[in-house]
Structures are given as structure tokens and as C-alpha cells.
KEDREN-642143 format. One record per residue (C-alpha): residue number from 1; residue in one letter; x negated, y negated, z negated. Coordinates in Angstrom, 2 decimals. Each point is the difference from the previous one (the first is absolute). Last residue first. Layout:
// residues N
{seq:NUM, type:A, east:X, north:Y, up:Z}
...
// end
This chain:
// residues 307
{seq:307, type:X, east:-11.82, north:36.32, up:-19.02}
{seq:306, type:X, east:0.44, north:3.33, up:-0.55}
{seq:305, type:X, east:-0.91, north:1.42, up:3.03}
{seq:304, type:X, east:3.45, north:1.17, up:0.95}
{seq:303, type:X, east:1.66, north:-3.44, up:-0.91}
{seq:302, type:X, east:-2.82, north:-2.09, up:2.07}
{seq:301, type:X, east:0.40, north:2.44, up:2.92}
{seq:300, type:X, east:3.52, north:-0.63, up:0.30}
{seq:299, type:X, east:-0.15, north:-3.37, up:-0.38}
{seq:298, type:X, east:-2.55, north:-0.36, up:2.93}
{seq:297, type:X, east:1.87, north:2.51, up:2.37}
{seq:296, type:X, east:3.18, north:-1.63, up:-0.80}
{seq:295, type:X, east:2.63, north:1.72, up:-1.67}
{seq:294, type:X, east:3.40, north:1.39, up:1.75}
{seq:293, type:X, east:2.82, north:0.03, up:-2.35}
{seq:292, type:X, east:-1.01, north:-2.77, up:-1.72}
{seq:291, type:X, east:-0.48, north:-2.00, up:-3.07}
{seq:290, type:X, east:-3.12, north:-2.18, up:-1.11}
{seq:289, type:X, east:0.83, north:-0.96, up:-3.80}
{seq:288, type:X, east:-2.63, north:-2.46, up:-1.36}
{seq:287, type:X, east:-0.63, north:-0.75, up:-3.79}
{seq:286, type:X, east:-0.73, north:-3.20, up:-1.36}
{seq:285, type:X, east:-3.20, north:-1.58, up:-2.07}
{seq:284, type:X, east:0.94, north:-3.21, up:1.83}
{seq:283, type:X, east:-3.43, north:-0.64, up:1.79}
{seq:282, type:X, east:0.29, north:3.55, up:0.73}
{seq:281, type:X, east:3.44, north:-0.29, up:1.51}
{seq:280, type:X, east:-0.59, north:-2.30, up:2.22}
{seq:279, type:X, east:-3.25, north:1.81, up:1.35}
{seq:278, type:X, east:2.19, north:3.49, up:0.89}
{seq:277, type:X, east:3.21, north:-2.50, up:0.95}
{seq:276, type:X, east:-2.42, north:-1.83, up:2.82}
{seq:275, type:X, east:-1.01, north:3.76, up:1.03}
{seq:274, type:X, east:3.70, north:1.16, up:0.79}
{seq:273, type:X, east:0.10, north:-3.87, up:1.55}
{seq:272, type:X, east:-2.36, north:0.39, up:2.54}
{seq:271, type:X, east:-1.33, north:-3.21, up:0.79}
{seq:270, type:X, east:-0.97, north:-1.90, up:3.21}
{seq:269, type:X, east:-0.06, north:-3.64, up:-1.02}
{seq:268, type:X, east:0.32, north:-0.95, up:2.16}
{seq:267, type:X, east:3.00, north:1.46, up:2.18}
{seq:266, type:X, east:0.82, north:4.05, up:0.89}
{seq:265, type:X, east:0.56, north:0.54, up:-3.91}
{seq:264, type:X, east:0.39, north:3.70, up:-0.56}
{seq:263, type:X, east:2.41, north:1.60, up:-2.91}
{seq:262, type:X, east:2.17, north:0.78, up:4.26}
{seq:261, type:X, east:-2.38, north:2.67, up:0.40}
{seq:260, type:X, east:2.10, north:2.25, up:-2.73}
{seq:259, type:X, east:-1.72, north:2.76, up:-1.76}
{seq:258, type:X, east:0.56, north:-1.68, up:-3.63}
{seq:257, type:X, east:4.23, north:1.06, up:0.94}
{seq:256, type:X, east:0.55, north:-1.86, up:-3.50}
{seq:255, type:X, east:-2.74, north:-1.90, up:-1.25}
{seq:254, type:X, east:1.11, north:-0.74, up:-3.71}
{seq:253, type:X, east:-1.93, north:-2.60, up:-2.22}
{seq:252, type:X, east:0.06, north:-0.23, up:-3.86}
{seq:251, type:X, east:-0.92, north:-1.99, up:-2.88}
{seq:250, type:X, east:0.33, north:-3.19, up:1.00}
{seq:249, type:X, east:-0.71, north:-2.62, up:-2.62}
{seq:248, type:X, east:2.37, north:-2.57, up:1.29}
{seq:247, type:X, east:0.69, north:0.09, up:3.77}
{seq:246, type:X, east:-0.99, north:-2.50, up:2.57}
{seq:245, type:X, east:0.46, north:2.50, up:3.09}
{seq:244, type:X, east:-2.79, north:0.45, up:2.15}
{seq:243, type:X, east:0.81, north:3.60, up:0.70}
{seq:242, type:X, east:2.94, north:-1.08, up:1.29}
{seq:241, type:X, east:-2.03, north:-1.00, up:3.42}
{seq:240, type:X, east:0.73, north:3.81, up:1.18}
{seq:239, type:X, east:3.91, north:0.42, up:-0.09}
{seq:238, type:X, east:2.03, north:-0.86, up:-3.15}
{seq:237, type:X, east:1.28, north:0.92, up:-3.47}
{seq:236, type:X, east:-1.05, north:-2.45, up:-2.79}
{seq:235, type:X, east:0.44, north:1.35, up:-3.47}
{seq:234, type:X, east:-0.22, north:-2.33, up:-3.14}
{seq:233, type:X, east:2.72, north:-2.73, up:0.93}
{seq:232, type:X, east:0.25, north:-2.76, up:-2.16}
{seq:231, type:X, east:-3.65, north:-0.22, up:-0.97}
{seq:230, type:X, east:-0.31, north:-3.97, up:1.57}
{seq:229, type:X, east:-2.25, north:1.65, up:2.99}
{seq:228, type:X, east:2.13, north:2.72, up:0.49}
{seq:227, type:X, east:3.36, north:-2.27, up:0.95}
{seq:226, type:X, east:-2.52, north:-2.51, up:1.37}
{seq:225, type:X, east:-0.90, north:2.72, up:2.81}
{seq:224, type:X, east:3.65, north:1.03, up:0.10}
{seq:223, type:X, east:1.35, north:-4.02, up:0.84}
{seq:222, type:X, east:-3.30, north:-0.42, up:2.41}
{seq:221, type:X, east:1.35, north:3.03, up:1.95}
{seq:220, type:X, east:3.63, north:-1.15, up:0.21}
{seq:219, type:X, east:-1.80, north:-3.66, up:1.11}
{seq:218, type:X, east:-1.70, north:1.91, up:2.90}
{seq:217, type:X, east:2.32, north:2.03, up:1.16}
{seq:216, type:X, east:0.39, north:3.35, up:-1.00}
{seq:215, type:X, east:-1.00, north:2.30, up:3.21}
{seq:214, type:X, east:-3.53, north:-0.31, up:-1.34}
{seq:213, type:X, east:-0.25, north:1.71, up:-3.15}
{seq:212, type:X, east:0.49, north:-0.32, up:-3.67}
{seq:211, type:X, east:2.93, north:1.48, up:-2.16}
{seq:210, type:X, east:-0.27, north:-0.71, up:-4.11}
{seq:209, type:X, east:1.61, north:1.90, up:-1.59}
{seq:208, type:X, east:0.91, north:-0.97, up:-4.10}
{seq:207, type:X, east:3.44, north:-0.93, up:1.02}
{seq:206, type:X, east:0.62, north:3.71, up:0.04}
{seq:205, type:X, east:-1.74, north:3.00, up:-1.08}
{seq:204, type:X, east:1.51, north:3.30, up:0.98}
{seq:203, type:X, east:2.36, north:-0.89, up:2.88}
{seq:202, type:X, east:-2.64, north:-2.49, up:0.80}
{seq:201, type:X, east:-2.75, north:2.22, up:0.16}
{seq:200, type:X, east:2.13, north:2.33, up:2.53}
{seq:199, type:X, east:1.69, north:-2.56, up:1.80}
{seq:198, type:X, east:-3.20, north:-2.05, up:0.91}
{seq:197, type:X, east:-1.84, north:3.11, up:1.20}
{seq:196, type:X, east:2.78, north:1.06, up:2.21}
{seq:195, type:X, east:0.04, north:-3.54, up:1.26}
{seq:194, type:X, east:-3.58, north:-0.20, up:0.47}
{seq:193, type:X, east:-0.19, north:2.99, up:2.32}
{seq:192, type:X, east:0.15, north:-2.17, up:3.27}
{seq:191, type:X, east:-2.25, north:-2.12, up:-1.56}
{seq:190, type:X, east:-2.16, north:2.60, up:0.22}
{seq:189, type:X, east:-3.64, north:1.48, up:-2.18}
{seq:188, type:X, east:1.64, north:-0.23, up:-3.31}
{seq:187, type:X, east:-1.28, north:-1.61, up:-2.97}
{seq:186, type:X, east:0.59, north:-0.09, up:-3.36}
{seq:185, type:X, east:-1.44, north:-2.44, up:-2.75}
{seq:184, type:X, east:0.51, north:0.43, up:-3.27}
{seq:183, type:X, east:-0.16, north:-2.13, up:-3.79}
{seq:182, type:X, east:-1.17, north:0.77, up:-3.11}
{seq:181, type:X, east:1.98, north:-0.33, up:-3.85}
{seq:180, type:X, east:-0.74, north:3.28, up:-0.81}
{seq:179, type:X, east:3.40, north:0.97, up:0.45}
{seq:178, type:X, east:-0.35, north:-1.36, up:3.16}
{seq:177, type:X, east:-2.99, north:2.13, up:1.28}
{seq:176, type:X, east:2.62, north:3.24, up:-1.37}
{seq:175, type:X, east:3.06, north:-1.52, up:2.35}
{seq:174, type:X, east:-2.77, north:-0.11, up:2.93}
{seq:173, type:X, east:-1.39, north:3.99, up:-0.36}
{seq:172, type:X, east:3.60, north:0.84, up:-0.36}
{seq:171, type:X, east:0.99, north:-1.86, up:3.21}
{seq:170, type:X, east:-3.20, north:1.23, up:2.01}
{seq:169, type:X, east:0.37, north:3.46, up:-1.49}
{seq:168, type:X, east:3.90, north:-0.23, up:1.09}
{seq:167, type:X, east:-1.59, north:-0.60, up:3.57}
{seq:166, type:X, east:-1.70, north:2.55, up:0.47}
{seq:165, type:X, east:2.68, north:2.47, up:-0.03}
{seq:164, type:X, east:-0.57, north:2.94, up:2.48}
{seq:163, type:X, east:2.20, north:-1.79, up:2.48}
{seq:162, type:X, east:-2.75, north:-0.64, up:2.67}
{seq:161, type:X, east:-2.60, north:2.68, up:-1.40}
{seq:160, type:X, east:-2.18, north:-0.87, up:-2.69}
{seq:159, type:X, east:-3.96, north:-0.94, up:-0.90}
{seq:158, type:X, east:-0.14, north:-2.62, up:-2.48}
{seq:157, type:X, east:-3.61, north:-1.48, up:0.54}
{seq:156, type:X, east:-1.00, north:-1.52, up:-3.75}
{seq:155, type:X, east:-2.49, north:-2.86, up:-0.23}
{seq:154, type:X, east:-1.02, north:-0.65, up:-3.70}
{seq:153, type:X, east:-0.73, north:-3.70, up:-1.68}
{seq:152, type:X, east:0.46, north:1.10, up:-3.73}
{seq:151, type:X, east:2.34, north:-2.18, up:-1.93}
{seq:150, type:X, east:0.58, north:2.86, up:-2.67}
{seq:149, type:X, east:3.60, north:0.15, up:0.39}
{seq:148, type:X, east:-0.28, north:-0.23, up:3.86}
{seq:147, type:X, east:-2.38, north:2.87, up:0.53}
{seq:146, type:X, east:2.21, north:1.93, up:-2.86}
{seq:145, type:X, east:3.10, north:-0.50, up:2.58}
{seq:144, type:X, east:-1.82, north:0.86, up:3.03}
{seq:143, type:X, east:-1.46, north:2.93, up:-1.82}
{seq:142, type:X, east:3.86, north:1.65, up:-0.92}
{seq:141, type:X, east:1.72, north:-1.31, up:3.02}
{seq:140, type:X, east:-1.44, north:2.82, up:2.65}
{seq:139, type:X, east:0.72, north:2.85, up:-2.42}
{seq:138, type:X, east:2.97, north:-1.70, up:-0.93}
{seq:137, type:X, east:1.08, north:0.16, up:3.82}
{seq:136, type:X, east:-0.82, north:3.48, up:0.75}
{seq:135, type:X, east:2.28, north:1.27, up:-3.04}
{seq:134, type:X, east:3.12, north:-2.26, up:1.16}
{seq:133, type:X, east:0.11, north:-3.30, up:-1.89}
{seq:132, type:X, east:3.27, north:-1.02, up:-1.23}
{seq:131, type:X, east:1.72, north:-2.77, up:1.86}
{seq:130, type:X, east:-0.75, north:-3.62, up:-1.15}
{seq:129, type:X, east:2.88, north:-1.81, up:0.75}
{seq:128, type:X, east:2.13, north:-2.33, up:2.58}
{seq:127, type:X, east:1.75, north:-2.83, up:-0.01}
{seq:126, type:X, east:2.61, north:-0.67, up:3.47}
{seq:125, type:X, east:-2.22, north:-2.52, up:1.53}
{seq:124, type:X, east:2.15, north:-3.27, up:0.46}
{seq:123, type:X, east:-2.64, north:-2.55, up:2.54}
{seq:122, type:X, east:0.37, north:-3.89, up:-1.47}
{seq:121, type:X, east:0.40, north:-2.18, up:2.85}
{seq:120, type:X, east:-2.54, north:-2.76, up:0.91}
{seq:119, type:X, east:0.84, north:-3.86, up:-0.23}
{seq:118, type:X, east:-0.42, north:-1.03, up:3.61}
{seq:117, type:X, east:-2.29, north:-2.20, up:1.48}
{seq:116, type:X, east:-2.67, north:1.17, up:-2.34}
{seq:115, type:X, east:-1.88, north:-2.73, up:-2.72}
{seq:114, type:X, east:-3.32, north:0.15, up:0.07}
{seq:113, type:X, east:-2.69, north:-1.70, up:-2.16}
{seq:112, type:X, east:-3.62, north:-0.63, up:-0.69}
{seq:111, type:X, east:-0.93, north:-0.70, up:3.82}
{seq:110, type:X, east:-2.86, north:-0.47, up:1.02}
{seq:109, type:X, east:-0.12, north:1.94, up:3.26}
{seq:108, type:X, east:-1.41, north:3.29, up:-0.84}
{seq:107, type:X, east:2.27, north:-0.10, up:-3.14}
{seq:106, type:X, east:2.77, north:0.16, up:2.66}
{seq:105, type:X, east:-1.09, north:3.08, up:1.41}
{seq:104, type:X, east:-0.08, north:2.26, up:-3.20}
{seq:103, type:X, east:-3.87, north:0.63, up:-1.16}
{seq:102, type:X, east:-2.29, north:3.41, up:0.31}
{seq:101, type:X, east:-0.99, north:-0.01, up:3.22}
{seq:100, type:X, east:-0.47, north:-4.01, up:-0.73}
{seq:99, type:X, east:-2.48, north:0.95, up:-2.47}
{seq:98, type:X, east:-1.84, north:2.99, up:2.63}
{seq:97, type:X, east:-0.39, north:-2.96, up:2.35}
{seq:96, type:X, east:-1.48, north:-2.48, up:-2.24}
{seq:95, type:X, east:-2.68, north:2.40, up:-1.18}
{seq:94, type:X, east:-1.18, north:0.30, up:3.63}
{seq:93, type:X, east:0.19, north:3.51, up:1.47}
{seq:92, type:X, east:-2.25, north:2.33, up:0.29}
{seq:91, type:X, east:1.57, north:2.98, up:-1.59}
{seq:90, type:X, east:-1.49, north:0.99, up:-3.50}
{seq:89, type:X, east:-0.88, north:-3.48, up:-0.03}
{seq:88, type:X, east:2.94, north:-1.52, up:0.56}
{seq:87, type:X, east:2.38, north:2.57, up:-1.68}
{seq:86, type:X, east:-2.42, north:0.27, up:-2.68}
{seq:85, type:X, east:0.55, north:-3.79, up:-0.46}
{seq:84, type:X, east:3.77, north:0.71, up:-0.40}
{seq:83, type:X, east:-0.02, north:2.17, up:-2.49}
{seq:82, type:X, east:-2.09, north:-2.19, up:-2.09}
{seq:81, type:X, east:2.69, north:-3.28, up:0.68}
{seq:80, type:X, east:2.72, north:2.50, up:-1.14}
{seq:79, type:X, east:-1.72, north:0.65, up:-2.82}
{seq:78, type:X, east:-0.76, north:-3.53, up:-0.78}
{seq:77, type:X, east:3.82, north:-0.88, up:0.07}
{seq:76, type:X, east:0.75, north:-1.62, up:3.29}
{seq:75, type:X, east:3.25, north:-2.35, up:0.65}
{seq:74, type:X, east:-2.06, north:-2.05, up:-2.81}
{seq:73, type:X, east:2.27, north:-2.44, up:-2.61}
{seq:72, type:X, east:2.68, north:-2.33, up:-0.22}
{seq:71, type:X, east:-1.82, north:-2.64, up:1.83}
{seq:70, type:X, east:-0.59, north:1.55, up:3.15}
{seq:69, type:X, east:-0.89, north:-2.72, up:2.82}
{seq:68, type:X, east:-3.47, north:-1.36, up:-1.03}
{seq:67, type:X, east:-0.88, north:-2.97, up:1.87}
{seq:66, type:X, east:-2.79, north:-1.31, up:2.18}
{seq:65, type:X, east:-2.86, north:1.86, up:-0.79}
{seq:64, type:X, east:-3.02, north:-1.38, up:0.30}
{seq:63, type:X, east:-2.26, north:-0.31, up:2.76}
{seq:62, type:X, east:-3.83, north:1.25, up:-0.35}
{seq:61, type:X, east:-3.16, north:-2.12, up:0.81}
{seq:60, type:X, east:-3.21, north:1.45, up:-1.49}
{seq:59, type:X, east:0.14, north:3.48, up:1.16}
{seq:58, type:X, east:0.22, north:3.21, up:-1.95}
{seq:57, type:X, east:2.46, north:-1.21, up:-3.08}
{seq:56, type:X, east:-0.34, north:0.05, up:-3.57}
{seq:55, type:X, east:1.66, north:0.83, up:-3.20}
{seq:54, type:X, east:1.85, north:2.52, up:1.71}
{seq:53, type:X, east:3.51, north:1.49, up:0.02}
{seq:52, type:X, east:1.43, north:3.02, up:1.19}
{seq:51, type:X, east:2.77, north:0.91, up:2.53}
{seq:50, type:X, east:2.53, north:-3.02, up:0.25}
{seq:49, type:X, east:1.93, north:0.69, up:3.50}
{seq:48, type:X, east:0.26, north:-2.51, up:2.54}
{seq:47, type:X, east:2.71, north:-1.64, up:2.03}
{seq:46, type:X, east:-1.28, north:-1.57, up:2.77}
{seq:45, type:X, east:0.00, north:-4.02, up:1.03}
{seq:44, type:X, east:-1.68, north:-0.76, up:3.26}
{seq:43, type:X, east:-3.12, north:-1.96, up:2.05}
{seq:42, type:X, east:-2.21, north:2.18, up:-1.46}
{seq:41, type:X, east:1.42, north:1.75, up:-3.31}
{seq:40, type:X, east:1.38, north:-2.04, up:-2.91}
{seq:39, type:X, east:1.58, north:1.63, up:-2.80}
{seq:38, type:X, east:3.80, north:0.63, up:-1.09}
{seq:37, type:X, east:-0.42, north:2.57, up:-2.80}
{seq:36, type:X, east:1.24, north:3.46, up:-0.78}
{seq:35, type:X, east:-0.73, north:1.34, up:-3.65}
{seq:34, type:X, east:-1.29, north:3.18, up:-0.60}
{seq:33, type:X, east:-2.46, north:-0.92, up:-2.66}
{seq:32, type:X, east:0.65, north:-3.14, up:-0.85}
{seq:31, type:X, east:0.31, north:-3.81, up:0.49}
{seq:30, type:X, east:2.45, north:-2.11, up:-2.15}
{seq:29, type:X, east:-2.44, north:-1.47, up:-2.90}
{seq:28, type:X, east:-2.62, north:-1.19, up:2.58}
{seq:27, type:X, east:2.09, north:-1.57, up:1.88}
{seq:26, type:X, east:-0.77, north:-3.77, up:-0.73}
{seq:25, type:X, east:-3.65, north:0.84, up:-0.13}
{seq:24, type:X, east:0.28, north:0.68, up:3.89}
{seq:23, type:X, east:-1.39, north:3.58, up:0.41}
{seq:22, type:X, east:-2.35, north:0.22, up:2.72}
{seq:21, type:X, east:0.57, north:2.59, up:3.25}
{seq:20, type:X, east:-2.54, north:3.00, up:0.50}
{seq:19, type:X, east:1.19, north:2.34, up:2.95}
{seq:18, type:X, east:0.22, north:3.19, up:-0.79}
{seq:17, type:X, east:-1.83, north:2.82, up:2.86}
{seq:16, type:X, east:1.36, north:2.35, up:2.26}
{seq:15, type:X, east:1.62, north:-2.41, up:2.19}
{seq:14, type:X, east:3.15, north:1.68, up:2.37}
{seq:13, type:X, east:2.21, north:-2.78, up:-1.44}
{seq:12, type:X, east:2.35, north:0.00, up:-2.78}
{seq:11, type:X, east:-2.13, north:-2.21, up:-2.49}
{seq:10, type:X, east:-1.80, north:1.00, up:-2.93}
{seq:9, type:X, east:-1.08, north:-3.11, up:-2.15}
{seq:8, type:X, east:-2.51, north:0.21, up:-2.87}
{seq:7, type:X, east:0.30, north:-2.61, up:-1.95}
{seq:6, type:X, east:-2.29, north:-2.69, up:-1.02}
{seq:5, type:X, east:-1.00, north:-1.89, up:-3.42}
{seq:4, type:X, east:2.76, north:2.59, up:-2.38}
{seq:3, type:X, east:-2.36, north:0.71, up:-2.44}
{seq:2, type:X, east:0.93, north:3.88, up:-0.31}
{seq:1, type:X, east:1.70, north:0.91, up:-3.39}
// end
């Protein structure tokens, strides 16, 4: 365990660097990695970000933090803190930024709950099931399925026409990382597509989707983010910032339509999230789908060179 004498604090400013706070002896059991914290910057009060701990600070006179505001436990699990810091450095932003890419709105502000204005209503999918793979499809399923089975972290490009089927591979692919007890993330490069999306995991999985991206509001999305971060749901289905959803032990990420400008982040920090999911699921020991009809260049070139 790290003597816990001074925190690291990342804040969600464009500052490279952690700032060094002290740890008040009276909260020395309650800080943690990926904890947020109230803490003392300037003239103001920020909300920081527990990143590391040290046993002794750079400059003589540091503040200390003024209260810790998650109690029940980190809104970051350390991989999740790893991914990202190689979104900050990978793309210049400050570490701060890239954690509050990857948090729901209201945790930005302190808050620890949200209740919405209006209890939500409960979609009816008419259930749906597994069809039986055509030939091309087992051919594609067979290695994605052993990939996942052996917890290997491969990349697979699945290369198909629009109707050709690709996305009963990304449902059969998901129902076999559940049987193993994993967890999936899908995205899809529109909202405008989300819908579809929704309808067809939920048809086939249920209660257990989780939908995340920005036409929800904000307490809807902080309702599905918990929903995955509590292990209820196991699949979250969204647009570009649900590949920072707080799933347990995810085995699996799908990039459908992996051609599709719209994976890029035009704000700090300026990700790409078909490469986010490549370094996600590494840390993870996942696999990665990239579907499309129409490969990028660079993903093109990667599957035809082997790499």
C-alpha cells in the first residue's frame, strides 16, 4: 500500500502536470485511487481526481485536500484511470481532461446522485434469437470466439456488405463474452442510428443494455452509467464516449461502421475512439470487432499485413 502523505491531484484544466495536495490524517482511510475530491485551487474550490500517491511533495508548502466526496468507492477503476493517461499523453491533453471525457456530467460537478424528472419508461422489444450462422459467418465467428475463450487481446476487421450480416457476429460474439462471465461494449458512429442499435441488442438481451450518448439527458445518462458501473447491465450500446463505460471485466468491444469520422473527438481531449477501444481492450485482455462495409485505409492495411 502507498503511504498516503500527499496525493496526486488531476484537475480538469488544460495542465499537463498533477498537482500535489496533503492528505489530512483524518482522511487518510477514505482517499483512493480514482476517487474525486474537493481541493483548493487559487482563489477557488475544484474537483480533483486521486491519481497516485506520494510520500512526499515537490515544494515545501502544499494545501490539503478539503474533502473527499465518494465514499462508496472510486468512479475510476485503475484500468480505466490507465486508459485514460494514454489518452493524455498519447494526445496532449491534460490527465484531467481525458477523466472527465470519460465521466457522466453530473459527476463533473460533485454530485454523487441523480434523480430524473421523470421516472423513465421501460422500451418492449419483441425477444429475439440467435439465428444460425450462414457458412461465411462461422468462418468469421470461429477465431473471434477462441480469441475470447482464451482471453487473448486480438483485433479482428469484419469485412461485409450493408446487410451481409455483421451484426449477428456482434450478437453471437457478445452472448459467448457473457457466458464467460465478460462484459461488451458497442458502438456506433450516429446517434441517429442508436435506435436501431438499441432495438436490436435489446430485443436480444434486455435489461442488461446499457444505452449511452448525448441526446439522453444528463440524469438518464448518469442512471445507465451507474447501471454498468454496479454490474447490472453488462453491454452498453452508445455513440463515441461509450467507450468509457464502467463495465465489469469487459471482454469485448464492437466498432460497427470502424470507417466512420464521427469515432473522432473535435474537443480536448482529441481522441479517436476506434483506437481508444484498441488500448481499452488490451489493458482488459479483450477482443475488438471493427465492422464495415467500407474499411479505412489504416485498418485495412493493418488486416492485410497481418497486423
Amino acid at each position: 500500500m502507498p503511504v498516503k502523505e500527499y496525493a496526486e491531484i488531476a484537475v480538469g484544466l488544460p495542465i499537463r502536470k498533477p498537482f500535489h495536495y496533503k492528505v489530512p490524517q483524518e482522511l487518510k482511510d477514505r482517499v483512493d485511487f480514482g476517487k474525486r475530491v474537493w481541493v483548493p485551487f487559487g482563489t477557488r474550490r475544484l474537483i480533483g481526481y486521486i491519481v497516485g500517491f506520494i510520500d512526499r511533495a515537490e515544494v515545501e508548502e502544499v494545501k490539503s485536500i478539503l474533502s473527499v466526496i465518494d465514499e462508496d468507492g472510486p468512479i475510476l477503476d485503475s484500468r480505466l484511470l490507465e486508459l485514460t493517461k494514454w489518452i493524455a499523453d498519447y494526445y496532449h491533453s491534460s490527465w484531467g481532461e481525458a477523466i472527465e471525457a470519460a465521466v457522466p456530467g453530473p459527476l463533473k460537478r460533485g454530485k454523487t446522485k441523480v434523480k430524473p424528472r421523470h421516472p423513465l419508461p421501460e422500451d418492449i422489444y419483441e425477444p429475439t434469437r440467435n439465428f444460425k450462422p450462414t457458412t461465411e459467418q462461422d468462418a468469421a465467428l470461429k477465431p473471434i470466439l477462441e480469441s475470447l475463450s482464451g482471453r487473448k487481446n486480438d483485433v479482428y476487421l469484419l469485412h461485409g456488405i450493408t446487410g451481409s450480416g455483421k451484426t449477428e457476429i456482434y450478437l453471437q460474439a457478445i452472448e459467448h463474452a457473457l457466458k464467460l462471465g465478460r462484459s461488451a461494449i458497442v458502438l456506433v458512429p450516429e446517434i441517429s442510428l442508436t435506435p436501431q442499435a438499441i432495438e436490436r441488442f435489446k430485443s436480444r438481451y434486455g435489461a442488461i443494455v446499457a444505452v449511452m450518448h448525448s441526446r439522453l439527458l444528463e440524469s438518464e445518462r448518469f442512471l445507465e452509467w451507474k447501471k454498468l458501473k454496479d454490474g447490472s447491465a453488462k453491454i452498453a450500446v452508445g455513440a463515441r464516449s461509450a467507450i468509457f463505460a464502467p463495465v465489469k471485466d469487459l471482454g469485448l468491444i464492437v466498432i460497427d461502421e470502424e470507417h466512420e469520422t464521427s469515432y473522432k473527438q473535435d474537443d480536448a481531449p482529441r481522441y479517436n475512439a476506434r483506437d481508444v477501444a484498441v488500448v481499452r481492450a488490451k489493458l482488459s485482455q479483450g477482443t475488438v470487432i471493427l465492422g464495415s462495409a467500407t474499411p479505412s485505409i489504416e485498418s485495412y492495411y493493418k488486416a492485410v499485413s497481418g497486423e
